[in-house]
C-alpha positions in Angstrom: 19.4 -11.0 -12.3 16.3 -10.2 -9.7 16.7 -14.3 -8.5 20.1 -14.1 -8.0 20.0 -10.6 -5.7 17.3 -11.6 -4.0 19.3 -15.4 -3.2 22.5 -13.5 -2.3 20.7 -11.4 0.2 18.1 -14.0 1.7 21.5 -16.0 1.7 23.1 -13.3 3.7 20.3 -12.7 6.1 20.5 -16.5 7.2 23.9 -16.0 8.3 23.0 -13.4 10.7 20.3 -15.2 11.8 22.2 -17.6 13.5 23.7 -14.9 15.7 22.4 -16.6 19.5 20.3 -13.6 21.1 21.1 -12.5 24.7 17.8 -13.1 27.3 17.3 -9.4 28.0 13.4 -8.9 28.5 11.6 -5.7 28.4 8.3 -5.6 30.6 6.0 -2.9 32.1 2.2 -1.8 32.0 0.4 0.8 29.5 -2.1 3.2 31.4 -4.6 5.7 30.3 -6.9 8.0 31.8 -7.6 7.6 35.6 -4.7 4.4 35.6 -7.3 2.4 33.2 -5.0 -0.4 32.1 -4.8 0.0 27.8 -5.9 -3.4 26.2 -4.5 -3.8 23.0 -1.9 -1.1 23.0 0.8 -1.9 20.4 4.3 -1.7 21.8 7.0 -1.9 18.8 10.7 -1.4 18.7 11.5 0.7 16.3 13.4 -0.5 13.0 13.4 -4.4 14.2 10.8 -7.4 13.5 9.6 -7.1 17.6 6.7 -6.2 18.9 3.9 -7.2 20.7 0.1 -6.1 22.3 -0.7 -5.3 25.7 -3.4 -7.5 27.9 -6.5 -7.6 29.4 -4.4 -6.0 32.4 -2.5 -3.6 30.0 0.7 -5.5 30.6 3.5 -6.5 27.7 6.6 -8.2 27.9 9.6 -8.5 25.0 11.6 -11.6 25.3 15.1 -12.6 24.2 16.2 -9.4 22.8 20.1 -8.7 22.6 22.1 -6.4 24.2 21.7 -3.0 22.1 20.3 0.8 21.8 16.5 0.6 21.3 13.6 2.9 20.8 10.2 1.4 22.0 7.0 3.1 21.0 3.8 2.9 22.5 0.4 3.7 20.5 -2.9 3.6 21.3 -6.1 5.1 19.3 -7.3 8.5 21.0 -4.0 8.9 23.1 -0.6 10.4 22.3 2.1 7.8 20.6 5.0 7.7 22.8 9.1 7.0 21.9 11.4 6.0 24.6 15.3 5.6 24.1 16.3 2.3 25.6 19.7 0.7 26.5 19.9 -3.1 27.4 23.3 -4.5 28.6 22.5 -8.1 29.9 19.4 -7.5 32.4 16.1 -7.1 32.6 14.4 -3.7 32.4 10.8 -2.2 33.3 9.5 0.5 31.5 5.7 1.6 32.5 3.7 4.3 30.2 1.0 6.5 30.7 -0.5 7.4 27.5 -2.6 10.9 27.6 -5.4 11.7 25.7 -5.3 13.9 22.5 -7.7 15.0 19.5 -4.2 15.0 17.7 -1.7 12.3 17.4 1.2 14.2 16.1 3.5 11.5 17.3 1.9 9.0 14.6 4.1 7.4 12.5 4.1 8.1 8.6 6.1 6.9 5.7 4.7 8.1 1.9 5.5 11.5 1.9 9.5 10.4 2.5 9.7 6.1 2.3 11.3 6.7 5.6 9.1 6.2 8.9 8.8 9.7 10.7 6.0 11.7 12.6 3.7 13.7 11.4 4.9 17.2 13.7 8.6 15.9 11.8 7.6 15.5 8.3 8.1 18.2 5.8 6.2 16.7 3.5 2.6 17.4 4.8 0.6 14.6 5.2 -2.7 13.3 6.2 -2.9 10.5 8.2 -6.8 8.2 8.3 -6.6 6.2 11.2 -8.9 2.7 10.9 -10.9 3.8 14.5 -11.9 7.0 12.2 -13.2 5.1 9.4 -15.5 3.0 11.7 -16.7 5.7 13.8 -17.9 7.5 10.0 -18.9 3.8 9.1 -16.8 4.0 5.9 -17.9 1.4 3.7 -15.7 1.8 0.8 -12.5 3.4 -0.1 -14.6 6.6 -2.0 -16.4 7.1 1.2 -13.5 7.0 3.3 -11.5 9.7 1.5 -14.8 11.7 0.6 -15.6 12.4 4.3 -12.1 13.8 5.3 -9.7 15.0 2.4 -10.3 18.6 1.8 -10.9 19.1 -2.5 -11.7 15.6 -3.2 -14.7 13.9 -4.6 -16.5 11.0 -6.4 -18.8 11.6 -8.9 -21.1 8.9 -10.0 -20.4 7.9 -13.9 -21.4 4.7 -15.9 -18.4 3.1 -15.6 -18.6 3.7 -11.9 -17.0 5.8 -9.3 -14.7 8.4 -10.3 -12.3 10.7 -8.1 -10.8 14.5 -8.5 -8.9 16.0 -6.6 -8.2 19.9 -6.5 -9.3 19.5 -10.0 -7.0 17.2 -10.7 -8.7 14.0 -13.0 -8.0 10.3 -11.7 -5.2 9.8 -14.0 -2.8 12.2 -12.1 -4.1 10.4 -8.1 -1.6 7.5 -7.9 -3.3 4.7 -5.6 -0.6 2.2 -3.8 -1.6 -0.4 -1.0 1.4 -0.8 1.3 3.7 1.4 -1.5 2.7 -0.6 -4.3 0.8 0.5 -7.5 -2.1 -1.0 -8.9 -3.1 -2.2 -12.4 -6.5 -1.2 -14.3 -7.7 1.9 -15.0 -10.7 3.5 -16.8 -10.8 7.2 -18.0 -8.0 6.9 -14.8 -9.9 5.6 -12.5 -9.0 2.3 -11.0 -11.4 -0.1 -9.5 -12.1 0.6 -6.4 -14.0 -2.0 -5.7 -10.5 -4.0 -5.1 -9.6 -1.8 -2.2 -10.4 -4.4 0.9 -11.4 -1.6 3.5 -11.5 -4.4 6.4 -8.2 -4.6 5.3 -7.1 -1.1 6.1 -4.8 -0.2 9.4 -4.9 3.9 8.0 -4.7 5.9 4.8 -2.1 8.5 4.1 -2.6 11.1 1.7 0.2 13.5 0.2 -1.0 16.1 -2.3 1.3 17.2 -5.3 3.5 16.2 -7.6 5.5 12.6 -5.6 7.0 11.3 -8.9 10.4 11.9 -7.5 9.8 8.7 -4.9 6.8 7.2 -7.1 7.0 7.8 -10.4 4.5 8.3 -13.1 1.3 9.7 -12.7 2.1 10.9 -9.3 1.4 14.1 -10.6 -1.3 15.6 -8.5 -0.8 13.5 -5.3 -0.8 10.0 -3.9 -3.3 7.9 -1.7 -1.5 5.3 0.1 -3.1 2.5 2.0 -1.3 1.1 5.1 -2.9 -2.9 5.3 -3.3 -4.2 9.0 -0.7 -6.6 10.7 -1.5 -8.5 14.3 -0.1 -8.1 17.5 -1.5 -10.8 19.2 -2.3 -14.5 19.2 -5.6 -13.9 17.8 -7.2 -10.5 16.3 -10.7 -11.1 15.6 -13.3 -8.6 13.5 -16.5 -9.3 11.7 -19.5 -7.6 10.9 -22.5 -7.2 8.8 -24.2 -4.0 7.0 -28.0 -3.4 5.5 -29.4 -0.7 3.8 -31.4 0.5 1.1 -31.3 -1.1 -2.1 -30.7 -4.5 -0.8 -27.3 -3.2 -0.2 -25.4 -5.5 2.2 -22.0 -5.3 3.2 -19.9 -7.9 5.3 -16.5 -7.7 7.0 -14.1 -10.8 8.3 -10.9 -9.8 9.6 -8.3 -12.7 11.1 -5.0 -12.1 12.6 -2.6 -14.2 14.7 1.3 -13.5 15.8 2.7 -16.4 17.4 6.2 -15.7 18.1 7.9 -15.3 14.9 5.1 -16.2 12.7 2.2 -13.9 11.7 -0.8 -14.2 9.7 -3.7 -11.5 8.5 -6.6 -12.6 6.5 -9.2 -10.2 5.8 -12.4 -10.9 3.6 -15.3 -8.0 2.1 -18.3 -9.0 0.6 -20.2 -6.3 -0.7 -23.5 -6.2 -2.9 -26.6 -3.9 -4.1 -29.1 -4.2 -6.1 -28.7 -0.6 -7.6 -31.1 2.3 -8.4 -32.1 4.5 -11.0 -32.3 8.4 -10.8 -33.9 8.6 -14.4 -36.8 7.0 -15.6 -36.3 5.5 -19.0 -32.4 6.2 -19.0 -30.9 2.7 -19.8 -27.9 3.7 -17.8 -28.5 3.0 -14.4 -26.8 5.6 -11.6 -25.9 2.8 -9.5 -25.6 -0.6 -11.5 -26.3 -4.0 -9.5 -23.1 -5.4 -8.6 -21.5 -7.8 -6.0 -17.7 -8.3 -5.2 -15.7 -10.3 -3.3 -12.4 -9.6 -2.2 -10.2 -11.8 0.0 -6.8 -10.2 1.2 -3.9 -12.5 2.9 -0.9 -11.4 4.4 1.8 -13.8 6.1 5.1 -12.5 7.8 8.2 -14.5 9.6 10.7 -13.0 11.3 14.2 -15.1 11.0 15.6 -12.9 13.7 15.2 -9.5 15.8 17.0 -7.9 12.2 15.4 -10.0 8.9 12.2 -9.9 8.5 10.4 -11.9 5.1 6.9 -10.9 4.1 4.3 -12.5 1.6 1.0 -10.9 0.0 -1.8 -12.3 -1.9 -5.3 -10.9 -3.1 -7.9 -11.9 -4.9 -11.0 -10.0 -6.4 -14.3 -11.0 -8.4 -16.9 -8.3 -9.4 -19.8 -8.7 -11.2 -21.4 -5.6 -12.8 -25.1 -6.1 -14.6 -25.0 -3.6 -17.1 -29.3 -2.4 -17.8 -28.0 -0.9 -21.4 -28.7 -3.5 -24.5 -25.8 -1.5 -26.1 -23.2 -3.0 -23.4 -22.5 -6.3 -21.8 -22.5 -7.7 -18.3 -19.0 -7.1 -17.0 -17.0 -9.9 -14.7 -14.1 -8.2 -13.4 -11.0 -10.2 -11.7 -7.3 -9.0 -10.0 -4.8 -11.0 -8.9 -1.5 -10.0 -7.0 1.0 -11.4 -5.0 4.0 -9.4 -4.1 7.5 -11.1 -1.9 9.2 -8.5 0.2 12.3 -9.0 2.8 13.8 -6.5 5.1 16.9 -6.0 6.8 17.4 -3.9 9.8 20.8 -3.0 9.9 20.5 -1.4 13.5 18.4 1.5 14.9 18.2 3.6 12.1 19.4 1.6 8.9 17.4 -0.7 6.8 17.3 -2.2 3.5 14.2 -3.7 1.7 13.9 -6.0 -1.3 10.7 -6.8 -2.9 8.5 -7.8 -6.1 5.5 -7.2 -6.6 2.7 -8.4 -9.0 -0.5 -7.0 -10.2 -2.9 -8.4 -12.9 -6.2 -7.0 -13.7 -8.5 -8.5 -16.2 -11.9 -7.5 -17.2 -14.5 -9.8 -19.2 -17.7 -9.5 -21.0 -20.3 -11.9 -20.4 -21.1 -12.8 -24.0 -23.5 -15.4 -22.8 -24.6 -16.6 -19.0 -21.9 -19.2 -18.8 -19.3 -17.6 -21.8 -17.0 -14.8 -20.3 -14.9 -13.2 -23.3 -11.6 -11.0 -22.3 -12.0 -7.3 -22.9 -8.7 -6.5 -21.8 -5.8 -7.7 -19.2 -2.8 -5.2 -17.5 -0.4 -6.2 -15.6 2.2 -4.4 -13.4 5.3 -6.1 -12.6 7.8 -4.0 -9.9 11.3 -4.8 -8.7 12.7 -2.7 -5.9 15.6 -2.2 -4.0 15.6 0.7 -1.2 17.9 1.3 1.6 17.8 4.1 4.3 21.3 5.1 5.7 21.7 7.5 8.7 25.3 8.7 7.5 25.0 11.4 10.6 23.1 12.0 13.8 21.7 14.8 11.3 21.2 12.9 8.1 19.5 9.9 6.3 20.0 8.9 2.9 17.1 7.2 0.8 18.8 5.1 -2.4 16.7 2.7 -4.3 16.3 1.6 -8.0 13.2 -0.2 -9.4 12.3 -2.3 -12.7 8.0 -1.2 -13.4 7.0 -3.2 -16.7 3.4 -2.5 -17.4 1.8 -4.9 -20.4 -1.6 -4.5 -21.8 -3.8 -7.2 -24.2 -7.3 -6.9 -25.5 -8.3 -9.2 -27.9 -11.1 -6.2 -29.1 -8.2 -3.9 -30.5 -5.9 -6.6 -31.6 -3.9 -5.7 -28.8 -1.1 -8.7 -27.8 1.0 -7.7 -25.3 2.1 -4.0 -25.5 4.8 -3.0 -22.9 6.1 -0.3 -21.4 9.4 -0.9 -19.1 11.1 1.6 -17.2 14.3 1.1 -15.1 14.8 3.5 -12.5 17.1 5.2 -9.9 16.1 7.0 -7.0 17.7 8.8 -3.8 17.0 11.5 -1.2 19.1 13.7 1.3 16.7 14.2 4.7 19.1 16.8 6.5 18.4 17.7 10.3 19.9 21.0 9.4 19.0 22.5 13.5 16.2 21.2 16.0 14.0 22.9 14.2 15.2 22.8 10.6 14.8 19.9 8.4 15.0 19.9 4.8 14.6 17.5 2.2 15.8 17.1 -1.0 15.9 14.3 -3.7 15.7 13.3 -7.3 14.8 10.7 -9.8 15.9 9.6 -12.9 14.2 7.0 -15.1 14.8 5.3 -18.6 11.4 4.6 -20.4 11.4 2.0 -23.0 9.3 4.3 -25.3 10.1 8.0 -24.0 14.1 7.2 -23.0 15.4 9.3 -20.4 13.7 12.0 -17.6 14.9 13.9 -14.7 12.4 14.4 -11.9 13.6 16.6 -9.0 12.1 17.1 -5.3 12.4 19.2 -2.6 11.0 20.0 0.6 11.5 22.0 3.9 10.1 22.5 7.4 10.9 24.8 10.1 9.2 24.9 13.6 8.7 28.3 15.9 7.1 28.3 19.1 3.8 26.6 18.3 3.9 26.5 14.7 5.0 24.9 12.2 6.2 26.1 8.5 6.6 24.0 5.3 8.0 24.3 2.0 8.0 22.3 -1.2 8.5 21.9 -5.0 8.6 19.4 -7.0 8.6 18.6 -10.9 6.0 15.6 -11.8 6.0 13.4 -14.8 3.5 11.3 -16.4 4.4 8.4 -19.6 1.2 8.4 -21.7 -0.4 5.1 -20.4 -0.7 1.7 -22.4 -4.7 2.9 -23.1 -4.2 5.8 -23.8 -1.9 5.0 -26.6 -3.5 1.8 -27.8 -7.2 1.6 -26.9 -10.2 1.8 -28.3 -12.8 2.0 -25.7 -16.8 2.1 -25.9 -18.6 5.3 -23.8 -20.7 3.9 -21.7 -23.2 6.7 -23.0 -26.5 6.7 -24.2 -27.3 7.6 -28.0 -25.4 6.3 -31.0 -21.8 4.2 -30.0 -19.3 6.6 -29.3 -16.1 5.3 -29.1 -12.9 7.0 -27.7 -9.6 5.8 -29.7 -6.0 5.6 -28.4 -3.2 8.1 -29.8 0.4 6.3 -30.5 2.6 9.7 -30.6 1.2 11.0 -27.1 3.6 13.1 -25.7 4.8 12.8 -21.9 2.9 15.0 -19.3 5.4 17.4 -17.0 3.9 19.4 -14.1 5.4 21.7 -11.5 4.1 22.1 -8.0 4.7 24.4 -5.6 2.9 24.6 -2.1 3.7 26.5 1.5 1.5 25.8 4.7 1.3 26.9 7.9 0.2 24.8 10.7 -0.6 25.6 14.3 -0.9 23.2 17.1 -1.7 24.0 20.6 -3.8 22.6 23.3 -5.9 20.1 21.3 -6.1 22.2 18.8 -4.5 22.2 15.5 -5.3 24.5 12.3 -3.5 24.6 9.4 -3.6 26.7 5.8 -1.7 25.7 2.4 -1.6 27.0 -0.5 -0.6 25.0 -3.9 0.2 26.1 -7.4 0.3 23.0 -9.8 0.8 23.8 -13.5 0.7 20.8 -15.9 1.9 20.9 -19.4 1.1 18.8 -22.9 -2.1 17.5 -20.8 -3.3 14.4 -22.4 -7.4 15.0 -23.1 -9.9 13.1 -24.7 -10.1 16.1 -28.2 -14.2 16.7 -28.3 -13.8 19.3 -30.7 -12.2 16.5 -33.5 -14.4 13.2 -33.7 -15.5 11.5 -36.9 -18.9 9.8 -37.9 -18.3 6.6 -39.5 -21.0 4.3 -41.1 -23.9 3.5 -38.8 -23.4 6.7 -36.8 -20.6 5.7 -34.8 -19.0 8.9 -33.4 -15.0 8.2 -32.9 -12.7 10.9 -30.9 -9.2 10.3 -29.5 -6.9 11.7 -27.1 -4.5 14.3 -27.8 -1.9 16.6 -25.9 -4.1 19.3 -25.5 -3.8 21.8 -22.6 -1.4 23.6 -20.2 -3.7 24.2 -17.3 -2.8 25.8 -13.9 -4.2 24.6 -11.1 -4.2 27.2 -7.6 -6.0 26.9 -4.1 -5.9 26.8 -0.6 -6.7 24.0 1.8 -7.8 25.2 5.3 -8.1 21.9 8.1 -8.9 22.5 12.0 -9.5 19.6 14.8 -10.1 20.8 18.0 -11.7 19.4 21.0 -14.4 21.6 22.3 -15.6 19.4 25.2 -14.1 16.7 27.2 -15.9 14.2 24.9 -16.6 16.1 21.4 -13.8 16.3 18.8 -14.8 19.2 15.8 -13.2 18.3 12.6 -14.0 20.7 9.0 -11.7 20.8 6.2 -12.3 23.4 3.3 -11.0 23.9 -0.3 -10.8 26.7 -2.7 -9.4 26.4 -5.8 -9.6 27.0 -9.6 -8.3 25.4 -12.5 -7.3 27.6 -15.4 -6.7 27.0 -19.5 -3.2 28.5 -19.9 -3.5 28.8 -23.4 -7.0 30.7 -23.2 -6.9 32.3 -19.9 -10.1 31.1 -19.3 -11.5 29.3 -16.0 -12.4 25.5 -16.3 -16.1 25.4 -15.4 -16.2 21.7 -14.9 -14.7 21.8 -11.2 -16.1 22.7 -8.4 -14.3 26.1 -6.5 -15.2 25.3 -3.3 -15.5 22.1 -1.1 -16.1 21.6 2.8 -16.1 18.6 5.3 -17.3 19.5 8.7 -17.4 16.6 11.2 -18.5 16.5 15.1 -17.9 12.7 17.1 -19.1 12.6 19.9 -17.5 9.4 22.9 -19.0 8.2 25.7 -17.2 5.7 27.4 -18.6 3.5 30.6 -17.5 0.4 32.2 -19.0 -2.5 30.0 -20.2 0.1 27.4 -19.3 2.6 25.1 -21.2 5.3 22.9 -20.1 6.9 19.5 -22.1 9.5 17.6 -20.8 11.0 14.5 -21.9 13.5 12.5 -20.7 14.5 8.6 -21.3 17.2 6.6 -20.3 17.3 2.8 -20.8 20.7 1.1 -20.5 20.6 -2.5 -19.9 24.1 -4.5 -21.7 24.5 -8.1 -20.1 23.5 -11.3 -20.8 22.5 -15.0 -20.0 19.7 -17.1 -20.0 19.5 -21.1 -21.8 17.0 -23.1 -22.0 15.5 -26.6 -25.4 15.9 -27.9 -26.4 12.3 -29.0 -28.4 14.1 -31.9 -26.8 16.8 -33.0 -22.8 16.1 -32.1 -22.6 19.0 -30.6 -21.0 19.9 -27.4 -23.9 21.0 -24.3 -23.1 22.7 -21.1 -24.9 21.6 -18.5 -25.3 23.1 -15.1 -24.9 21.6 -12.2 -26.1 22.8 -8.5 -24.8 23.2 -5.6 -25.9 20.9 -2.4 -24.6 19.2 0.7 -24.9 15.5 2.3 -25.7 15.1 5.8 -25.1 11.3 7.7 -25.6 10.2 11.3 -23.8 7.3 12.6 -24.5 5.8 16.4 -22.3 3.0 17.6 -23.0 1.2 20.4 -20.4 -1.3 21.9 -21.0 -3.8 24.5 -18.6 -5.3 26.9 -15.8 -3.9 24.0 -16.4 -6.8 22.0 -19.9 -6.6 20.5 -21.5 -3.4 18.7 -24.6 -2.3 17.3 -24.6 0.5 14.9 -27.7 2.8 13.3 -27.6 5.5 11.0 -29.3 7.9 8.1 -27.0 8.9 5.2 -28.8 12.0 3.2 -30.4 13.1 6.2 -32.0 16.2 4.2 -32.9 13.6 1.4 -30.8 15.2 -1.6 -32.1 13.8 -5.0 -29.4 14.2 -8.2 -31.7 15.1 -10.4 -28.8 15.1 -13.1 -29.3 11.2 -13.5 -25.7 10.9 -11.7 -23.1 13.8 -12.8 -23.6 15.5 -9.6 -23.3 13.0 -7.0 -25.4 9.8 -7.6 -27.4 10.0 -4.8 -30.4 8.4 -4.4 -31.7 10.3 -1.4 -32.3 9.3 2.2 -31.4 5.6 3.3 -31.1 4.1 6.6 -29.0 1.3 7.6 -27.7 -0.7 10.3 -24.9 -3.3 11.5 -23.8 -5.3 14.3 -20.2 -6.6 14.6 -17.7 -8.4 17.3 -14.0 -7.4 17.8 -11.6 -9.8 19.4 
């Protein structure tokens, strides 16, 4: 049934391909500050396959468009995006720009919080945008870094099994990961790999917090992290650079790119590597395992006319993971997807998309040097079919339905091919209710092959006065128990006796309801803002520590169950300003609590207050150009609980307080070639905890070089 749709409407595209195009051409010249001609600017109509880059000389021209009502927008990193209402009626037209400066891009374009594209002062649904220019001036080298440094209540503990990720004390489980809208296979304790994420890869990183499982489905529950993947605008696009630091920790970068005229292609490659460290002597669990991965991203995109456009994905990753601990193999880790994807602008405002997308992650243990045995293998298969309608200069109407099929093996459980299949249906009214009303409001409704049927409503509003800006929103959240956490039987990665944690077949289905209102002010390159959230999850699936069983040879065994109604409650607080023609202030703080509703009793295992405070400094000359950024992480006190590998018994364990200090200097040359020094740890924090704190090792230095073309 998915061949033949996708046939009948690649079929029905071709037709209207061979409409002839008239020769109207749109040309003109992008300007910055003091007329200083924008290399590289991207100029895109709006809802069509066209665009293009401007030149050395900051010129662009758009050839052989037909006659039509356009909107062009201009973008440029630092400077305000800009949207222009165009008519063309048989003749050529000239448009010029002159971008200006701001700390704040609240023109930027956004799509997760609604699937629809819309700014970020017009989205109800509040959402952080990550631009890639911020990333490199922070010298991001992984996806944990990236979100670390600038999403207010988020963090990434070190664990065995590697990186894991909260947010607003919400566990990994509930943080739904997507690259360009899609979701990813391979979890553990929640956690996907994030080794996979290809940050040369990245274009920016949008973050919605909340309950999303109207538009996204399960475990959407606390929010979603949504990476937007790079795509050229011009002949050649050209990044690569290299990374040293401590550890024997190296990190390259290659990024290729090419449009030529209908055709485009984006390849990007990361090749990281340590050595690792270890924060406790004796401790056969390493903090920081030695590890290398490779991970090769490919993107190719042809445009059959100004309307259809046809897309194709591939990646590939290969990790190896030398686990010190005799009690544990060496892991080789491999993911595969590929995902098809066509779109059909209708006109200005209407679209319709089409795609399928594949995701298989497999994980082996390295029984011998040359023997690699299967642990386990998941794979995500997704159908979807989305159109946006504007049925009214006031309204747009999001309608899709989706087929997910998730399927898990591992040979160690005698596990062959469980499934879970969902079929879904999905759509949202985005009402313009005045100029300075919007509100949005949508549902979901999805048939599980192993729960059967659930309604998921959403809504969300905005309203705008003088300089600030009011939002709104609730939504319900709903979470199937996973394939795992149903069937698995998985290994701590722990030291002591083998402690295993089992899989639960009659898990019950998560619920949540989230609530959140924010108030955001922008003025004069200066924007604040203030939300507060309320998320309360029910039947909360949790691995049961009180209930385990010793079985011969002192293997402990526990299992999940449906535990806890907890209440989660905070307030973010975010301000950018720019305090001086060339220094940009950015701090971010969190306060929030997460409460037992069944004991009334405070959870002491998050932390109740976060902060990320951030000053960049930009110096820009002729042939040569100067960044100098400096983070701050603060990181409030918490505890953690522990299974005595003795006695069984549960230990708290205190955790302290402490903040991370990095400075990065970049220097570029000519605006191709750059040099870049830094410390991380400046104050040379030590986690004495082996790990549960942070990981950190204490101070390192490193340094890169790179060229951009």
């Amino acid at each position: 049934m998915i061949h033949k749709t996708i046939a009948a409407f690649l079929g029905l595209a071709l037709i209207f391909s061979l409409q002839l195009n008239a020769q109207n051409i749109i040309s003109g010249n992008v300007q910055g500050i003091n007329n200083e001609p924008l290399t590289g600017a991207n100029i895109v109509i709006q809802n069509t396959t066209i665009g293009t880059a401007t030149d050395a000389n900051g010129n662009y021209s758009i050839k052989e468009l037909k006659d039509g009502n356009y909107i062009l927008r201009v973008s440029f990193f630092g400077y305000g995006t800009i949207e222009k209402k165009i008519s063309l009626t048989g003749s050529n037209v000239t448009h010029n720009f002159k971008l200006i400066e701001t700390s704040i891009d609240l023109n930027a374009v956004v799509i997760t919080g609604t699937r629809t594209e819309k700014s970020l002062k017009n989205t109800p649904v509040l959402t952080q945008s990550i631009s890639y220019q911020e990333l490199e001036n922070k010298d991001a080298t992984d996806i944990a870094q990236a979100l670390e440094m600038v999403v207010p209540g988020l963090e990434f503990s070190s664990q065995a099994q590697g990186k894991s990720i909260s947010l607003q004390g919400i566990d990994p489980q509930y943080i739904l990961f997507l690259v360009d809208g899609e979701r990813l296979a391979g979890d553990t304790y929640g956690d996907i790999d994030y080794s996979r994420i290809n940050i040369a890869d990245i274009e920016r990183i949008e973050v919605v917090k909340g309950a999303s499982s109207t538009l996204y489905g399960s475990n959407a529950l606390g929010g979603v992290i949504n990476i937007i993947t790079k795509t050229p605008s011009n002949k050649l696009n050209l990044a690569a650079s290299t990374r040293f630091s401590n550890y024997n920790t190296q990190n390259y970068r290659l990024n290729i790119g090419s449009k030529m005229g209908k055709f485009s292609t984006q390849t990007s490659v990361v090749y990281d590597k340590t050595d690792g460290y270890d924060l406790q002597e004796g401790n056969s669990y390493r903090t920081q395992e030695r590890e290398d991965a490779l991970v090769i991203n490919e993107h190719l995109k042809y445009a059959l006319n100004d309307n259809f456009l046809l897309e194709g994905n591939l990646s590939f990753m290969n990790k190896n993971r030398d686990n010190t601990s005799e009690n544990l193999y060496d892991r080789n880790n491999k993911n595969f997807t590929y995902g098809l994807k066509a779109s059909w602008f209708l006109n200005a405002k209407d679209n319709i998309f089409l795609s399928w997308n594949s995701d298989n992650y497999e994980l082996f243990n390295k029984v011998t040097e040359n023997e690699l045995v299967s642990d386990y293998n998941n794979l995500y298969n997704n159908a979807r079919l989305l159109g946006n309608f504007s049925l009214a200069e006031w309204n747009v109407l999001t309608i899709g339905t989706e087929y997910i099929s998730e399927t898990l093996t591992a040979a160690r459980n005698n596990i062959e091919n469980e499934t879970n299949t969902e079929y879904v249906l999905f759509a949202q009214e985005d009402i313009q209710i005045s100029p300075d009303l919007n509100l949005i409001a949508g549902f979901r409704t999805n048939h599980n092959s192993l729960y059967n049927w659930h309604f998921t409503p959403q809504t969300s509003i905005m309203y705008k006065i003088s300089n600030f800006t009011l939002r709104g929103a609730y939504s319900m959240g709903y979470k199937t128990p996973s394939l795992k956490e149903k069937y698995m039987n998985f290994q701590i990665p722990a030291p002591g006796p083998p402690m295993f944690l089992v899989g639960k077949e009659d898990l019950e289905p998560e619920t949540s309801n989230y609530a959140s209102f924010s108030t955001e002010y922008n003025f004069n390159g200066i924007s604040i803002s203030a939300t507060a959230y309320r998320n309360k999850i029910s039947n909360m699936i949790t691995e049961n520590l009180d209930t385990f069983v010793v079985k011969p040879g002192g293997i402990i065994e526990y299992a999940y169950d449906n535990l806890d109604e907890v209440l989660i409650k905070g307030i973010d607080l975010m301000i950018k300003a720019k305090i001086a023609k060339n220094l940009m202030f950015t701090g971010a703080t969190t306060f929030s609590k997460k409460i037992n509703e069944i004991t009334g009793d405070d959870f002491e295992n998050v932390r109740n207050f976060t902060g990320k405070f951030n000053m960049d400094y930009t110096l820009n000359k002729k042939n040569y150009d100067l960044n100098m950024n400096l983070q701050t992480n603060f990181y409030g006190a918490k505890s953690i609980f522990l299974m005595d590998e003795t006695s069984h018994q549960i230990e708290k364990i205190a955790l302290e307080n402490f903040s991370l200090w990095k400075l990065t200097t970049t220097q570029t040359f000519k605006s191709n070639y750059y040099l870049r020094l830094g410390i991380e740890n400046i104050f040379d924090y030590i986690d004495k905890t082996g790990g549960y704190n942070n990981g950190t090792s204490g101070r390192t230095f490193f340094f890169g070089v790179g060229i951009k073309i």
